[in-house]
C-alpha positions in Angstrom: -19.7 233.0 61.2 -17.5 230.8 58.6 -16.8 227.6 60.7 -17.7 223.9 60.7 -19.7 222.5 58.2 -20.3 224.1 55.1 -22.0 222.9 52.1 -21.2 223.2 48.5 -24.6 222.5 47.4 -25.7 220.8 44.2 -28.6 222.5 41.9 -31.0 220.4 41.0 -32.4 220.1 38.2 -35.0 218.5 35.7 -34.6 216.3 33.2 -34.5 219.5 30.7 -31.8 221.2 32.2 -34.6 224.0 34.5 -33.3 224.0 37.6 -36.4 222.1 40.3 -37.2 224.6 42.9 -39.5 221.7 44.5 -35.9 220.1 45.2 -34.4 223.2 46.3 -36.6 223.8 48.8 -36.0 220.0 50.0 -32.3 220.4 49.8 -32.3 223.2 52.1 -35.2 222.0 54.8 -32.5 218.8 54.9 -29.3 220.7 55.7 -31.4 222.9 58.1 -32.5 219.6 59.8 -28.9 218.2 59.8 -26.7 220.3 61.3 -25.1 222.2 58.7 -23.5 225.4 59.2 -24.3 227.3 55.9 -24.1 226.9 52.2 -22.6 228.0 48.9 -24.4 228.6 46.5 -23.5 228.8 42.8 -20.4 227.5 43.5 -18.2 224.5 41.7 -20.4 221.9 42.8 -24.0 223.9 41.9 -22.4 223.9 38.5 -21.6 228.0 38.3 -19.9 227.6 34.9 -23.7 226.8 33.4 -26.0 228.9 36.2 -27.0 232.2 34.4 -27.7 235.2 36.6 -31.0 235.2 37.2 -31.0 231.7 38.2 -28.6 232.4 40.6 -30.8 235.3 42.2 -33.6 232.8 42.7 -31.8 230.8 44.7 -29.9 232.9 47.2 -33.1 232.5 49.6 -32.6 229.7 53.1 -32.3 229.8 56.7 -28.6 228.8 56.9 -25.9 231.4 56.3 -25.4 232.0 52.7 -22.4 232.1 50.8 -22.7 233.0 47.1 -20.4 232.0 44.3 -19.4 235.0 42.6 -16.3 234.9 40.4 -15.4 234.9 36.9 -12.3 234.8 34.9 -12.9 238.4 33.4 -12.5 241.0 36.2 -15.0 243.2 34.7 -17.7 240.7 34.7 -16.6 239.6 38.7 -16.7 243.6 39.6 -20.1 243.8 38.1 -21.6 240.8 39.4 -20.2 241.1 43.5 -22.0 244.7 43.4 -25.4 243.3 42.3 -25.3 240.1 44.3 -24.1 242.7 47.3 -27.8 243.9 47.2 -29.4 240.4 48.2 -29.5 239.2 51.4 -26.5 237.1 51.9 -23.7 236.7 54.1 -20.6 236.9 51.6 -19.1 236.4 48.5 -17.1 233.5 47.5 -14.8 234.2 44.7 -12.7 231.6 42.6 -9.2 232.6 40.8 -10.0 232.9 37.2 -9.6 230.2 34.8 -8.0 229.5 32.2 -6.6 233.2 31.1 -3.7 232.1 34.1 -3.1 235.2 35.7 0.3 235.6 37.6 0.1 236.4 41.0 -0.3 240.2 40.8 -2.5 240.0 38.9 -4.5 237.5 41.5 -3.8 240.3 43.7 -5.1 243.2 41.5 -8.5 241.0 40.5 -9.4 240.2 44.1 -8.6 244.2 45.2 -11.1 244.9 42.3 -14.1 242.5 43.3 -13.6 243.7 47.4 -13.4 247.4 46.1 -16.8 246.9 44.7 -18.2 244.1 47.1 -20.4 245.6 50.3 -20.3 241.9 52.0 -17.8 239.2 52.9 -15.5 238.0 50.5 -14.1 234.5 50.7 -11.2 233.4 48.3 -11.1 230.5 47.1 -8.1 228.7 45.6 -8.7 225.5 43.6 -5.8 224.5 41.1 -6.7 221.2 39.9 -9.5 223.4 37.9 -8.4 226.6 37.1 -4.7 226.0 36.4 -3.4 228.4 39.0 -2.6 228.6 42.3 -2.8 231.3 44.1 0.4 231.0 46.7 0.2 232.0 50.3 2.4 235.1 50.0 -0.5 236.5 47.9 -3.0 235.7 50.0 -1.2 237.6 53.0 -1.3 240.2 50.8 -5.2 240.0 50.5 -5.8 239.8 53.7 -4.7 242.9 54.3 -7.7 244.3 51.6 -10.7 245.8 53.2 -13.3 243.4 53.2 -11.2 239.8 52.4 -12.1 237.9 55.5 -10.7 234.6 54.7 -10.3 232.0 51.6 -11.5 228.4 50.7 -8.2 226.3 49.7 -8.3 223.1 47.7 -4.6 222.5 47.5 -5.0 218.7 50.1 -1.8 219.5 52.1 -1.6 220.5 55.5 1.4 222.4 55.2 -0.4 224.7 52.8 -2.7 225.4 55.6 -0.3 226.3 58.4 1.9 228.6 56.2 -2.0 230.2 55.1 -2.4 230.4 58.8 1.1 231.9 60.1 1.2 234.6 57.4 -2.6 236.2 57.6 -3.7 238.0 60.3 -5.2 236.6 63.5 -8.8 237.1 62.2 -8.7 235.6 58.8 -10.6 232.4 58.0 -8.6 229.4 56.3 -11.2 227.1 55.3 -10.7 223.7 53.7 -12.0 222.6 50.3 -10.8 219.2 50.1 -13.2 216.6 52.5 -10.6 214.0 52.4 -8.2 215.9 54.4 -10.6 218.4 56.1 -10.1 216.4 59.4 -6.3 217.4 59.2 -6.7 220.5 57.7 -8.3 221.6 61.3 -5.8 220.2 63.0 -4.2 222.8 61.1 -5.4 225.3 61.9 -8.3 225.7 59.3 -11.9 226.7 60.8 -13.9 224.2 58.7 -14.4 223.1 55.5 -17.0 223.6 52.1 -17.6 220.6 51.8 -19.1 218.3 48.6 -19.6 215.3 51.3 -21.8 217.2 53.3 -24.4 217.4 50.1 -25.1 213.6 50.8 -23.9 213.3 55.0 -24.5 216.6 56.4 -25.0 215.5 59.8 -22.2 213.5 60.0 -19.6 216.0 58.4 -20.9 218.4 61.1 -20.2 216.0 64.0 -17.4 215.5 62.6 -15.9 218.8 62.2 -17.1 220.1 65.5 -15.3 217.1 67.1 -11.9 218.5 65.0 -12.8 222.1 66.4 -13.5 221.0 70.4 -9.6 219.1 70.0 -11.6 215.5 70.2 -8.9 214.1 68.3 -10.2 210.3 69.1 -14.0 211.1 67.9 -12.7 213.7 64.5 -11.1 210.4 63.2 -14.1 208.0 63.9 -16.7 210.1 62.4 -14.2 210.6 59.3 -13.3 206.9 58.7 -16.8 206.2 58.0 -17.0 208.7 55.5 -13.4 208.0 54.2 -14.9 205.7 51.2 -17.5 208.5 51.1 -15.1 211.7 50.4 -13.3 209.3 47.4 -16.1 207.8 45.5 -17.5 211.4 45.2 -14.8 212.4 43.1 -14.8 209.0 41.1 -15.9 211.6 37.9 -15.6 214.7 37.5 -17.5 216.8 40.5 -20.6 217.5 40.9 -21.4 214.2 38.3 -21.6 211.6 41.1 -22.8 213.8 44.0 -25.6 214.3 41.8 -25.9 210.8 41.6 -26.0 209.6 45.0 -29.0 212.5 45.8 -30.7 211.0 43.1 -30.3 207.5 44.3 -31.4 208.9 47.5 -34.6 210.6 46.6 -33.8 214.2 47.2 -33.2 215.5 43.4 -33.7 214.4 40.1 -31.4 213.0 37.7 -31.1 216.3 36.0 -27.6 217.4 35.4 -26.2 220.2 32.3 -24.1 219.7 29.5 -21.3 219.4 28.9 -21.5 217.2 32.2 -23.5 213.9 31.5 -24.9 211.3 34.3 -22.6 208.8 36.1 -20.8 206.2 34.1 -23.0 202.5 34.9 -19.2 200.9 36.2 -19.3 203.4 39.0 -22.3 203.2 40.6 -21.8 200.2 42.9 -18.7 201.8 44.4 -20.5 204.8 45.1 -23.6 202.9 47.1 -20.7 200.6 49.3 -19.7 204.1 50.1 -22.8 205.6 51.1 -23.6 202.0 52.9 -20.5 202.5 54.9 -21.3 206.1 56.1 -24.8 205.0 57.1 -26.7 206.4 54.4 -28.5 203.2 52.6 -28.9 200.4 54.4 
């Protein structure tokens, strides 16, 4: 179920803040349309840190399968929110490490055994460093994967190497998916199963060509469909995530500019990198 393409999907929103159900609806009918494999929702990209609850219930509704971003940095408030968000219909839970308060990593270990404890679906780790100042390490996660109900885990940390030792030391089963798009290509290669991906917001169909090229072993075609995106998976990190992803959706006619503090719009000096980008992945002409 957790392979290929998955997105990390924006929320868009009004000029007010309100998230634009009009454009939710749009979003979705494009990634249904386009290949993609299923989407998070209320993750780091749909700007979690500013959703409230019941916006996130109103929007765990689509066709694809649906992943829901679920964790906190209080324990507690993760138990309490995986048993509610058990009770809609989605596929599983996807559950960052808790920032800032950096736990060490038994306490990663008790946190996670908490949320799957109370969890009745799926639930996806997910590892990300660069913005929670901790890093869950593989020895950890072997450890997890052992807990009822931890099927697999989202890593961010861009090295290869991370993702073999994730794949040697969990069981046979257990889903190692990439989070970085730059080095989704190699993480495959790897050994990962696919990759939540911020590119595939703007490219869907060409990040799913891509990674089910990197799944079949077609080496040759994986690395042409991923240089044309190459420019792609930087620019999109040019600011701070989702900030130009946002952007370039905008730009393209599928949300509004709408976007929550304490994030503001695209800095002006950026834009023209960002539409070479999307020129050379085919998206403007």
């Amino acid at each position: 179920m957790f392979a290929g393409s998955l997105v990390a999907i924006v929320t868009p929103m009004r000029a007010d803040g309100a998230i634009d159900f009009e454009a939710w609806t749009r979003l979705l009918e494009f990634h249904v349309a386009n290949g993609t494999d299923g989407i998070v929702v209320g993750g780091t990209t749909g700007e979690s840190a500013t959703l409230r609850d019941a916006e996130l219930r109103q929007l765990l509704r689509g066709q694809l399968i649906v992943i829901a971003g679920a964790g906190t940095s209080s324990t507690a408030a993760t138990v309490e929110r995986v048993a509610w968000l058990s009770e809609l219909p989605i596929d599983a839970l996807l559950l960052v490490t808790p920032a800032y308060n950096r736990p060490p990593q038994e306490g990663l270990y008790q946190h996670f055994a908490a949320a799957a404890a109370a969890a009745r679906k799926p639930l996806l780790l997910y590892n990300v460093p660069a913005r929670t100042a901790i890093d869950m390490k593989p020895a950890t996660v072997a450890r997890l994967a052992q807990v009822a109900g931890i099927v697999g885990i989202k890593e961010a940390v861009a090295e290869t190497e991370r993702v073999r030792e994730l794949v040697a030391r969990c069981p046979p089963g257990f889903v190692v998916l990439s989070g970085d798009d730059a080095t989704a290509r190699a993480a495959v290669a790897a050994g990962a199963r696919g990759v939540i991906s911020v590119t595939a917001n703007v490219a869907p169909r060409a990040m799913s060509q891509m990674l089910a090229a990197a799944l079949r072993g077609d080496a040759e075609r994986a690395v042409e469909l991923d240089a044309a995106l190459s420019a792609l998976h930087r620019e999109l990190f040019v600011e701070t995530n989702p900030i130009p992803v946002k952007w370039l959706l905008a730009h393209m006619g599928l949300i509004g500019p709408g976007i929550r503090l304490p994030l503001t719009p695209l800095a002006a000096e950026h834009a023209a990198g960002l539409l070479a980008a999307a020129r050379a992945a085919g998206l403007l002409a």
